[in-house]
MARRO-468539 format. One record per residue: residue in one letter; x, y, z of N, C-alpha, C in turn. Coordinates in steps of 0.05 Angstrom, whole numbers, plus 32768, in hexadecimal, padded with zeros to 4 digits. Layout:
% residues N
aXYZXYZXYZ ...
END
This chain:
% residues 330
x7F0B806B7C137EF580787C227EF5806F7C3F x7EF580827C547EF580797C707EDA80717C7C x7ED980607C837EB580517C8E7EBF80577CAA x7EA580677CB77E9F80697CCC7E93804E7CE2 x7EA380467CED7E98802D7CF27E7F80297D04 x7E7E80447D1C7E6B80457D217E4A80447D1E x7E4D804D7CFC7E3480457CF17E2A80257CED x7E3A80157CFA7E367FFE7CE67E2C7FEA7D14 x7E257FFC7D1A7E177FF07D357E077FD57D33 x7E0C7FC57D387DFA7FA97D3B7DDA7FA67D4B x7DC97FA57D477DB27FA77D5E7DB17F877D60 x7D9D7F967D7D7D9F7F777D8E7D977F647D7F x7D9C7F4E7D897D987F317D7B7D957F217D91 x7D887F007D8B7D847EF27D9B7DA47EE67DAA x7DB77EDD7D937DCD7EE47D9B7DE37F017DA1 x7DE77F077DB77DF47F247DB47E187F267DBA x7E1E7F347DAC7E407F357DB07E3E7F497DC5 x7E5C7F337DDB7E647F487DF47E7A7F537DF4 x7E837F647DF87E977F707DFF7EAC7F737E15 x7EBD7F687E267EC67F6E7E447EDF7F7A7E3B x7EDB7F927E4C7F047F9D7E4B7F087F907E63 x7F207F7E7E637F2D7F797E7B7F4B7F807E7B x7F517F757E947F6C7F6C7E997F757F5E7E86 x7F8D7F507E857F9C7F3E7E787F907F297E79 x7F857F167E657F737F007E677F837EF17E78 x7FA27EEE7E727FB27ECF7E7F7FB17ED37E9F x7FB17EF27EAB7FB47EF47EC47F997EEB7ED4 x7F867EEC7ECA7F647EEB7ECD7F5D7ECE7EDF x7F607ECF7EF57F5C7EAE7F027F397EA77EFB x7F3A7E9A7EF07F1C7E887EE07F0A7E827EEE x7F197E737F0D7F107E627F197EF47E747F31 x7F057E8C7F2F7EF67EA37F467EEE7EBF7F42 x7EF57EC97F1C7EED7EDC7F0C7ED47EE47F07 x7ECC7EF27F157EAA7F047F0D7EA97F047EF0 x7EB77F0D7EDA7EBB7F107EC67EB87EF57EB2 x7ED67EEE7EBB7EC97ECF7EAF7EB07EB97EB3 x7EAB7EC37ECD7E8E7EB17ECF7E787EBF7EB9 x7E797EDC7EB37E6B7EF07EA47E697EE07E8A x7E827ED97E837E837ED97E637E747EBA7E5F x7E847EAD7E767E767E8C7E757E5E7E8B7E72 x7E557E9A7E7F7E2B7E9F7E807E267E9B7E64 x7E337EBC7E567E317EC27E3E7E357EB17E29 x7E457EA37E2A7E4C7E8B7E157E447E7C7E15 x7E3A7E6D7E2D7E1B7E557E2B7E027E607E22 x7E087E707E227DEB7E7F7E1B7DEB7E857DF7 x7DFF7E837DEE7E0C7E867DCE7E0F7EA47DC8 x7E187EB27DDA7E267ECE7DD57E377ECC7DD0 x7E427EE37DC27E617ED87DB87E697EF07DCD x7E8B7EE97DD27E8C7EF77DE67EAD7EFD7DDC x7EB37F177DEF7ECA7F1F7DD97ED57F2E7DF2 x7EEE7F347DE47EFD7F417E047F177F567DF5 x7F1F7F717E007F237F847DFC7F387F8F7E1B x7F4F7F967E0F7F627FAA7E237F617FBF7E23 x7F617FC97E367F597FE87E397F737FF27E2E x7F867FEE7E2E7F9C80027E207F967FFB7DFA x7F857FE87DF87F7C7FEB7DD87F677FF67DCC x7F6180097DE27F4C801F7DD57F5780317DC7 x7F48803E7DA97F54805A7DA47F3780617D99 x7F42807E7D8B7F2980907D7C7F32808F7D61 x7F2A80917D517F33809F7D3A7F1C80A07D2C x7F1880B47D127F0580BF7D007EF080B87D10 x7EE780BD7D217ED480BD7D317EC880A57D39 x7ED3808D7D467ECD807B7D4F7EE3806E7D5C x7ED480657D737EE280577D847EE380427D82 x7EFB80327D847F01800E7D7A7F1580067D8E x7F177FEB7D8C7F267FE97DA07F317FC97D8A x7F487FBE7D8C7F577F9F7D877F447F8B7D9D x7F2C7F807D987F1D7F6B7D9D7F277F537D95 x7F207F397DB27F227F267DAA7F0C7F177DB0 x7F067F027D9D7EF47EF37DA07EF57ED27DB1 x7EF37ED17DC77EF67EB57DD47EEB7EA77DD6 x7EF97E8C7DD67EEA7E737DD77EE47E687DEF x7ED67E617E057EDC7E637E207EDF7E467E21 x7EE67E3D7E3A7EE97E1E7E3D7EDB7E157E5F x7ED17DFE7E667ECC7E017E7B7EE67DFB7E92 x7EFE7DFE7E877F117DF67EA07F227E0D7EA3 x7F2E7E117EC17F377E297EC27F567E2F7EB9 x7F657E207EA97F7E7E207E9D7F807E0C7E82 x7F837E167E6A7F767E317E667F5B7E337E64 x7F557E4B7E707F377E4E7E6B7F2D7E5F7E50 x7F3A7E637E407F367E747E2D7F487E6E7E0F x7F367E6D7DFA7F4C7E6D7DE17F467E8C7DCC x7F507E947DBA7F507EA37DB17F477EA07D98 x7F2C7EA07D8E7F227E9B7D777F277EAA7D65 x7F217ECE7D5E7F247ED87D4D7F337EE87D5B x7F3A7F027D507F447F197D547F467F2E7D45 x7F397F467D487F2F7F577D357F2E7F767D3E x7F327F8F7D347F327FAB7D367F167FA77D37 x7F017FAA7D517EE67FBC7D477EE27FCD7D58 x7EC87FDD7D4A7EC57FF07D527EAC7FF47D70 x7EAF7FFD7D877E9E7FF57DA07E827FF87D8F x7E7B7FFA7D7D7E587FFF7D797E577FE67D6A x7E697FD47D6D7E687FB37D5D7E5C7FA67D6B x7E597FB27D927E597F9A7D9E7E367FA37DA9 x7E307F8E7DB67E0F7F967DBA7E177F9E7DDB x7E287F957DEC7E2C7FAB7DFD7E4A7F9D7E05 x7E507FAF7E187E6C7FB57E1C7E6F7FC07E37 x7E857FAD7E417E7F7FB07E657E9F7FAD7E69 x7E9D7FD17E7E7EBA7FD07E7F7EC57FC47EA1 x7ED57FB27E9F7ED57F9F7EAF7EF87F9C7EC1 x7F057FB47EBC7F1E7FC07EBF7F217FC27EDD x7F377FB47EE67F3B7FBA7F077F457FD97F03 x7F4E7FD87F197F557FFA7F237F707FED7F2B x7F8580057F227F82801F7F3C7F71802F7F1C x7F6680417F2A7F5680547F1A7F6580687F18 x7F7B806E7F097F88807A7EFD7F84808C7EE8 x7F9D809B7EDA7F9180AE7EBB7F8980987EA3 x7F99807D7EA87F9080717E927F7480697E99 x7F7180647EA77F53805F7EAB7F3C80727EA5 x7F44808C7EB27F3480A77EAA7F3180A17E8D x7F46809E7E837F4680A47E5B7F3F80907E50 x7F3880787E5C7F2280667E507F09806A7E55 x7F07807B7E5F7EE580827E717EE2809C7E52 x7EF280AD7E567EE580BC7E3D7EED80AE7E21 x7EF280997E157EF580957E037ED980797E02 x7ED680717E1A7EBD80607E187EA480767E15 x7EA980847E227E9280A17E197E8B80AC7E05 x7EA380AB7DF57E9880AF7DD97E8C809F7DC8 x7E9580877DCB7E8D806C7DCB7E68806C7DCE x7E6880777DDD7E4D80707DED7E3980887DE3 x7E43809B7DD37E3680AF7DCA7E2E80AC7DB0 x7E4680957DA77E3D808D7D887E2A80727D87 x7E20806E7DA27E0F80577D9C7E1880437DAD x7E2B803B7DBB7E3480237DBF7E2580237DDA x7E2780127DE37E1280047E067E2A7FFE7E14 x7E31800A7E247E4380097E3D7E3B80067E58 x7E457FF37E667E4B7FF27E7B7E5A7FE97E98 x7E627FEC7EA77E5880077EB87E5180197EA3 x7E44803E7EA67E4480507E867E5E80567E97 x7E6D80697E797E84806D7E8D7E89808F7E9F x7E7B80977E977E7380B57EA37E6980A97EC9 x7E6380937ECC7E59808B7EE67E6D808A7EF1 x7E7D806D7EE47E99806A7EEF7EAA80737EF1 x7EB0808D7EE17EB980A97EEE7EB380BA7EFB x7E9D80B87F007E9380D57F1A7E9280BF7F31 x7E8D80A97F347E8D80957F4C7EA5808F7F56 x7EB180997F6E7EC980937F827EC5807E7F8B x7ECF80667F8A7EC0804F7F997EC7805A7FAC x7ED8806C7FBF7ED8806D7FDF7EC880867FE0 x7EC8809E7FCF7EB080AD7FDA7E9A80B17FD2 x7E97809C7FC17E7580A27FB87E66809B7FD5 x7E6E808B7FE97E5E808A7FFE7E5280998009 x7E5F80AF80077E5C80D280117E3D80D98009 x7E3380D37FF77E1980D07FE97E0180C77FF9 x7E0380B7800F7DF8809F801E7E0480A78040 x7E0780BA804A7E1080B580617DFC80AC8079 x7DE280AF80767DD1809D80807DD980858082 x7DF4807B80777DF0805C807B7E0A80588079 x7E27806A807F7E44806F80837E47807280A1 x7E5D805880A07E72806480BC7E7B807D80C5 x7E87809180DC7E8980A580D67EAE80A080C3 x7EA380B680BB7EBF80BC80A57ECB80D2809A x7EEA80D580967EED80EE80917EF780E68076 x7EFB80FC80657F0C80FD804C7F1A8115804C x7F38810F80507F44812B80527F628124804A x7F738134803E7F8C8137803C7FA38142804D x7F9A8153805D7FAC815E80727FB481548096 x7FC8814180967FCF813080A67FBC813D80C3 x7FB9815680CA7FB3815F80E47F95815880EC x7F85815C80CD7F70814D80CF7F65813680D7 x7F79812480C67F78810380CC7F7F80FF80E9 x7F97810A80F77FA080F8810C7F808111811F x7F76812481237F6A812D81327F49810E8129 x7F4A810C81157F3280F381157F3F80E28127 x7F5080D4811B7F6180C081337F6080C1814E x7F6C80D881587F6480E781777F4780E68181 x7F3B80EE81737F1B80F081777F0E80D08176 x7F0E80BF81607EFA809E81647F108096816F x7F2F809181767F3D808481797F458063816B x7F2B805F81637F398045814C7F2B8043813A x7F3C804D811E7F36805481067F40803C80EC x7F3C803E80DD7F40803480C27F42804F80A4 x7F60804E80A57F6E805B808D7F6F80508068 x7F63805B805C7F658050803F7F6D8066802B x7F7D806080137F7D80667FFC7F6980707FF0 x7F6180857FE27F4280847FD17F4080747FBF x7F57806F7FAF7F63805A7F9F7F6B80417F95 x7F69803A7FB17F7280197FB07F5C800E7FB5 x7F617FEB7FB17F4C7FD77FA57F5B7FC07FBB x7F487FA87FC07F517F897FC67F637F937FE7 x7F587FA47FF67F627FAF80137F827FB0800F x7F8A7FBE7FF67FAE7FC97FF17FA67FE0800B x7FBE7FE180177FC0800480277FB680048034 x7FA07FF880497F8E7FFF80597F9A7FF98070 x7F938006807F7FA6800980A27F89800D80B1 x7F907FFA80C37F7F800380E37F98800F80F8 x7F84802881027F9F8033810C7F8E80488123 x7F9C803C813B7F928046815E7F9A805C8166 x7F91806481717F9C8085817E7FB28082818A x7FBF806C81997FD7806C81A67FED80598190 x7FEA805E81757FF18046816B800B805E815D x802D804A816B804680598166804480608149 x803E8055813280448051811A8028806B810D x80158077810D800A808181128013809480F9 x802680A48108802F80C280F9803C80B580D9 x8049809D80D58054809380BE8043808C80A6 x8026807C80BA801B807680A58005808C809B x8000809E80A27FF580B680A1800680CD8089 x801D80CD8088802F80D38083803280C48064 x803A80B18065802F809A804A801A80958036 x8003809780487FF1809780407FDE80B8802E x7FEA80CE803B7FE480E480317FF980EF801B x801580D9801C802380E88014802C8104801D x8033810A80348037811A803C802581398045 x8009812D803D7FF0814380427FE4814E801B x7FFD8136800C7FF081477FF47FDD81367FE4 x7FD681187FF27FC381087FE37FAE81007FFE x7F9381077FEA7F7F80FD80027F7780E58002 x7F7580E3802A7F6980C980207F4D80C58030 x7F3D80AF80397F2780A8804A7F3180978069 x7F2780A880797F23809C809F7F108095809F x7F0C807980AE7EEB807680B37EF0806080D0 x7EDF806880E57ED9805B80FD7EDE804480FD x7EF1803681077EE9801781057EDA800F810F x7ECA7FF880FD7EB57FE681017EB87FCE810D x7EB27FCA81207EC47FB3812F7EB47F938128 x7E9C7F9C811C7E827F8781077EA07F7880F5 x7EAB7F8480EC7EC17F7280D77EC17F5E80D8 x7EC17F5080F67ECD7F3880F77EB87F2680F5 x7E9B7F2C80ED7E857F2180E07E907F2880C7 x7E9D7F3880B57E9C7F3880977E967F4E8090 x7EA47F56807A7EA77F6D80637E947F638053 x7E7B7F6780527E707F6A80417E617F718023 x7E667F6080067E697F6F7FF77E457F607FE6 x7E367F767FE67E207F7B7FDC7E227F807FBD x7E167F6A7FB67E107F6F7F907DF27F797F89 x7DF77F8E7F747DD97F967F637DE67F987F4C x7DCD7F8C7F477DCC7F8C7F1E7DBD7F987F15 x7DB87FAB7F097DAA7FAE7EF77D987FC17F09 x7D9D7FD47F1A7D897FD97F327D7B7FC77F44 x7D7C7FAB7F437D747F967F577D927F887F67 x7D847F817F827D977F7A7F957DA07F5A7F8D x7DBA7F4D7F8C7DB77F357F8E7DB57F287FA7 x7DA37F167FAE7D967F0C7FC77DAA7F037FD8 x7DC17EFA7FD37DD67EF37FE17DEE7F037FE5 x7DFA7F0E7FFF7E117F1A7FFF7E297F008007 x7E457F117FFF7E4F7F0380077E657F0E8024 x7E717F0980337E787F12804E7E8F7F00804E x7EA37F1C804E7EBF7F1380477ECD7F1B8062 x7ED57EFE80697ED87F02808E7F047EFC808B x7F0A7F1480A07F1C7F16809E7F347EFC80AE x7F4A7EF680A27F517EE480AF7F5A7EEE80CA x7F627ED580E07F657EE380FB7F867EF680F9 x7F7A7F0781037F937F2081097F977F3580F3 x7F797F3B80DD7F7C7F4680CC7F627F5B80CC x7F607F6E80C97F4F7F8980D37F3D7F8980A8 x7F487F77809B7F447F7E80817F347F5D807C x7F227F6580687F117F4C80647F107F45804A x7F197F5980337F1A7F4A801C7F267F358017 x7F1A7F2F7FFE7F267F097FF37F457F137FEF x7F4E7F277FE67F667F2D7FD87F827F2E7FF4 x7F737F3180097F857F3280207F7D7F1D8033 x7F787F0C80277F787EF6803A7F5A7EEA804A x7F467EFD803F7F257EFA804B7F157EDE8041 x7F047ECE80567EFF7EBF804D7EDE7EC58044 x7ED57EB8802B7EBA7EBE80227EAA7EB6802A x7E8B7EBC803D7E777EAC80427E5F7EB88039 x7E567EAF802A7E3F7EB8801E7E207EB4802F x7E117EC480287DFB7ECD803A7DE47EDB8034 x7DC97ECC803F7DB27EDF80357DB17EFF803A x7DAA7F0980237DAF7F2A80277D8F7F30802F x7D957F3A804D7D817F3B80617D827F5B8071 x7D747F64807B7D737F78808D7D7E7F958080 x7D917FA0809A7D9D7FB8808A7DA57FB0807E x7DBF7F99806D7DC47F99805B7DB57F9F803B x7D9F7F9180437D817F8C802E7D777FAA8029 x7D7D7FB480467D697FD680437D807FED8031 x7D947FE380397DAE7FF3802A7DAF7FF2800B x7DAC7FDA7FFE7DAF7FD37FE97D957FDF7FD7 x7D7A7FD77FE47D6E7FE67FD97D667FFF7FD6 x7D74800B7FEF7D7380307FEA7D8580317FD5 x7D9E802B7FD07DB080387FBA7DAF80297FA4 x7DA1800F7F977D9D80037F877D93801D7F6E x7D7580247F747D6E802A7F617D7B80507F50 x7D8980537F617D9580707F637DB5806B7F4D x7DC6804F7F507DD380517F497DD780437F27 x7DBC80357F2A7DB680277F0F7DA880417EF7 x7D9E80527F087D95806F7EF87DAF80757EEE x7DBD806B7EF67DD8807A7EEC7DE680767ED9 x7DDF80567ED57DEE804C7EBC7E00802D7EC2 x7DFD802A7EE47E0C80197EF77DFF7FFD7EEF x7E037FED7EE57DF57FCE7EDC7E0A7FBF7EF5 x7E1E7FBE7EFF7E287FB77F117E357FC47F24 x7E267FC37F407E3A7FD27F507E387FBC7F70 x7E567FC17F797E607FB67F917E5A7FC27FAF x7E477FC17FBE7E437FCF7FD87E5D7FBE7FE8 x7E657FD07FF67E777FBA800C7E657FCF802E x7E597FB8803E7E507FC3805C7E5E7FAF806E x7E677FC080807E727FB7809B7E5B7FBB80AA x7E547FA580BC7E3E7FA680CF7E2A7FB480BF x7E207FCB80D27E047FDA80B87E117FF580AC x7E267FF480AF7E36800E809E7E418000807D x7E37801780707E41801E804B7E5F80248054 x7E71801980417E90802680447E9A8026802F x7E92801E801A7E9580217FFC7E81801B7FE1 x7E8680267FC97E70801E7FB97E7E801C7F9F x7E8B7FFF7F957E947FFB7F847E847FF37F68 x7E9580067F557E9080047F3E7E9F80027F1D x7EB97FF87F277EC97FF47F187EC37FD87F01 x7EBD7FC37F1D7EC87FA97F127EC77F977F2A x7EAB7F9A7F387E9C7F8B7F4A7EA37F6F7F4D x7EAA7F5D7F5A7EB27F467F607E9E7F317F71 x7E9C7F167F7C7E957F047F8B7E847EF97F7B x7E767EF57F657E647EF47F5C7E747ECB7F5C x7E857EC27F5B7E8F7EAC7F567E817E9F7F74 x7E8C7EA97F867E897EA37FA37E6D7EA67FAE x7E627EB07F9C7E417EAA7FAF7E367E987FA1 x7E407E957F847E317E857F707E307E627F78 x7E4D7E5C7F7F7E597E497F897E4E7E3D7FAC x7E457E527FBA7E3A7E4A7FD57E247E4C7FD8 x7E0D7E547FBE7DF07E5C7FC47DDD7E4E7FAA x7DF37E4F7F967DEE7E437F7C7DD47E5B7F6E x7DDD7E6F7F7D7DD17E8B7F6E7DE67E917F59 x7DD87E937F427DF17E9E7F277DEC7EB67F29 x7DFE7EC47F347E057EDE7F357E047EE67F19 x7E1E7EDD7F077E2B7EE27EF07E057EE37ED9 x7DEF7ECC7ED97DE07EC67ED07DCE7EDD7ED1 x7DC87EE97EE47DB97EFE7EF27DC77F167EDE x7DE07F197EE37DEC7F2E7EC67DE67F297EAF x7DE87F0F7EA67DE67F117E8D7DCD7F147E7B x7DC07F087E957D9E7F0B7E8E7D947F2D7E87 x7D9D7F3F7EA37D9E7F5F7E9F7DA77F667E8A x7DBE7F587E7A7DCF7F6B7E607DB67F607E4F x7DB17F497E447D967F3E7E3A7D7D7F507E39 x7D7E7F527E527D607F697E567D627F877E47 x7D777F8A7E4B7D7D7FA87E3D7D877FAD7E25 x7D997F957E197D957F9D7E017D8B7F937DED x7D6A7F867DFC7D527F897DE87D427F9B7DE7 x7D417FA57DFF7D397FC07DFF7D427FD97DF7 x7D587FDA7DEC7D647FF47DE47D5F7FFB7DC4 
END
């Protein structure tokens, strides 16, 4: 007889089982992982906490399951993890389930978004939901908010781009697609190289991408704004580029300084806070240059290590508390 596993949903409990699809656990640096600080929360707290690959999702007889593992965490960052159990369950096993997947946001990615959807129709608590994290461009959902965007174009057809170029004369070129400042060019109206990387970057006029003004604030810091749960975390962190570098993330070389989240920043966060948590968003990443929005990440939000560490604000704690809040409430 085939058992539907979905029927067999767990309700909340004082202890709750977590879920994370990640990356490859071994590639996962411990020491500076949003994620792993997530689960650490979770496991002092006596959650059991469990971890899942996105290429080990499937469907069948109507439920979605995925090859779960159950980890033992440790407090040092090599190894930071052992492998307790390991087991086929089904996503309505877990009391919630947070998909925690870098990008590039690809088809495999799309097809974990509808297979967590079904997931999520039979009961299971997801988050990001994943219907969000598919309609959300982290480069154009900004488009949403231009009250509070650099100017910017989004276009595919090279004549467009270099006529923006011509017009602000010093711009900043990106991928819609890329993550950790891969691909990004600052690039001047008299700048020889110009037509190549335009050219590269469109793929020849047949992939679009985003122009936006450069912000010359950078060299105060890239800005990346956390909300949980529809509330702001009080601290940003301001990822300052090293000298001779137009790009501020940690991944290209930016250094972290963490900071009271004050002013426009403060006024930014709470205009789109409560709009994107209607959505299903339990974590999302603002990044502001000076008082301009330039992206609104929602994949697999990061710094939460780096402010925790310079402010002794637990970012990660603040999440876990929100997953807590909601699924006693549900």
């Amino acid at each position: 007889m085939r058992i539907r596993w979905a029927s067999f949903m767990s309700p909340h409990r004082g202890n709750m089982k977590l879920a994370f699809i990640l990356d490859p656990l071994q590639g996962l640096k411990a020491y500076k992982d949003s994620s792993v600080a997530m689960m650490r929360v979770a496991a002092k707290r006596g959650h059991e906490v469990w971890a899942i690959q996105r290429a080990a999702l499937t469907w069948r007889d109507a439920c979605v399951a995925a090859r779960a593992q159950k980890l033992a965490l440790t407090a040092q960052d090599e190894p930071w993890f052992a492998v307790a159990e390991e087991a086929l369950k089904p996503l309505t096993a877990f009391d919630a389930v947070l998909m925690r997947q870098d990008p590039p946001f690809d088809f495999e990615y799309v097809a974990a978004t509808w297979l967590l959807e079904r997931a999520e129709a039979d009961g299971a608590r997801i988050w990001n939901k994943p219907r969000s994290i598919r309609d959300h461009s982290e480069k154009v959902a900004i488009t949403e908010f231009p009250q509070y965007t650099p100017t910017t174009l989004i276009a595919r057809d090279p004549e467009d781009i270099h006529a923006f170029i011509d017009e602000l004369g010093d711009v900043i070129l990106k991928p819609l697609d890329g993550m950790g400042g891969s691909s990004i060019f600052r690039v001047l109206r008299d700048d020889s190289n110009r037509n190549v990387i335009v050219e590269t970057l469109t793929n020849f006029g047949s992939r679009s991408i985003m122009a936006q003004r450069y912000l010359p604030a950078i060299v105060h810091g890239d800005k990346r704004i956390l909300l949980i749960a529809g509330e702001p975390v009080p601290y940003c962190l301001a990822r300052i580029p090293k000298p001779g570098e137009s790009r501020g993330n940690l991944a290209a070389g930016g250094k972290g300084v963490a900071r009271p989240l004050l002013g426009r920043d403060r006024e930014i966060a709470e205009a789109l806070a409560p709009t994107l948590w209607a959505r299903g968003l339990l974590i999302v990443g603002l990044d502001v240059i000076g008082d301009c929005l330039t992206e609104i990440n929602v994949t697999s939000p990061t710094c939460f290590v780096e402010i925790a560490q310079q402010t002794r604000f637990d970012v990660a704690a603040m999440l876990v508390d929100a997953l807590e809040r909601e699924c006693a409430g549900s």
